[in-house]
N, C-alpha and C positions, 0 to 999 in steps of 0.2 A: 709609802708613797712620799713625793715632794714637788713642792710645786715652785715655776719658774716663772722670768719674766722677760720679754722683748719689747725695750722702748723704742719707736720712731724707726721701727725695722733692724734694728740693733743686734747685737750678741745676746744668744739667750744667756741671763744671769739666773742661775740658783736664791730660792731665798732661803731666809733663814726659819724660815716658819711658812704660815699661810697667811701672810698679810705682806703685801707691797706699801709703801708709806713715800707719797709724791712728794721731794721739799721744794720746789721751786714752779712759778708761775708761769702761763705760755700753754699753747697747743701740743698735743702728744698722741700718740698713738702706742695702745699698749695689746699685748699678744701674751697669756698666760697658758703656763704648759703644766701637764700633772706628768710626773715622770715616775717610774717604778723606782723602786730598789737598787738597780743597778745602773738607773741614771736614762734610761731608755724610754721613749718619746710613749705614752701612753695615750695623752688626749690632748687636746688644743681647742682653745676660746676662739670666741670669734673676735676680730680687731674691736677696741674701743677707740673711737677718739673722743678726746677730751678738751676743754678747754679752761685752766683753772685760772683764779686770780686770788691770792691772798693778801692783796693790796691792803684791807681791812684786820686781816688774821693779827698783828701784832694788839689793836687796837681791843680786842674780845680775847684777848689770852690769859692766865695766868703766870706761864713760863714759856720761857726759848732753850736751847739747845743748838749746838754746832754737830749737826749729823752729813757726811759726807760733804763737809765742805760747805753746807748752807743751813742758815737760822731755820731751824724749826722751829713753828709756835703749839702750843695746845698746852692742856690742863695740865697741870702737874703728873695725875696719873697716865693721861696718856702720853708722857712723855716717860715714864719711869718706864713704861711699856719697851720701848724703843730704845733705850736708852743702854749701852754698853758699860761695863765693869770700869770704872774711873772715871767717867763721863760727870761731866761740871754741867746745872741746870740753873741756872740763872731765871727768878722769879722775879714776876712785873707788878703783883699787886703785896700789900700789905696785911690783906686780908687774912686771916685764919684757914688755912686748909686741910679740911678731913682727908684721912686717907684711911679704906679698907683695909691694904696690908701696908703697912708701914715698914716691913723687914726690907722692900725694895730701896731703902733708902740709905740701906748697906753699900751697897756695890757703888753710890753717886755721891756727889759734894753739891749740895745747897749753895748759891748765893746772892744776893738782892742783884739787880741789875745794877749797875752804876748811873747808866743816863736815865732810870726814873728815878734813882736816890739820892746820889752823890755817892762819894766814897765815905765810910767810915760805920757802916751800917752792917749788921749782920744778921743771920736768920737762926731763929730757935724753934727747937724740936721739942716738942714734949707728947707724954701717951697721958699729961689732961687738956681735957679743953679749955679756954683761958674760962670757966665759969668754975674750974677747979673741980670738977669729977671727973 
């Protein structure tokens, strides 16, 4: 099976998994579809509408991303989630961040934000914690 999606009455779009990921704020109407194997109409949601705002979202982030065209904010992991083979994620805190798998950090390029740090600032990777185990 696969599931799809219809924004605002739209093109049904295929996803790439079973998560749809909204980057941009504003009212919406969404329509998910479970498709067979062969791409054929299986089952259908009922409409959501929705109404987001992440006016706030940069301010509780740790990282952004340029996904389709528009900042994404969230945790480092959930953006490694989403995040394509070269994709540049731009981190907002200074903080220390764990990560369960760290091999996803293959496929992305780390780098500080500019307009929280300035430029000349860089991000280090290590498998210890700065307490050194």
């Amino acid at each position: 099976y696969s599931y799809a999606v219809a924004v605002n009455g739209g093109e049904i779009t295929l996803l790439a998994g079973d998560t749809y990921t909204v980057t941009a704020s504003g009212e919406a109407t969404f329509v998910f579809y479970l498709l067979d194997g062969s791409g054929n109409l299986m089952d259908t949601s009922k409409i959501y509408h929705v109404l987001l705002d992440f006016s706030q979202t940069a301010v509780d982030s740790e990282a952004w991303m340029m996904l389709n065209g528009e900042k994404v904010y969230g945790t480092l992991s959930s953006l490694l989630q989403q995040a394509e083979a070269g994709a540049t994620i731009y981190l907002l805190t200074s903080d220390v961040i764990t990560l369960g798998d760290a091999s996803m950090l293959n496929a992305v390029t780390l780098k500080p934000d500019e307009d929280a740090f300035g430029s000349g600032h860089c991000v280090i990777i290590s498998t210890n914690d700065p307490d050194g185990e």
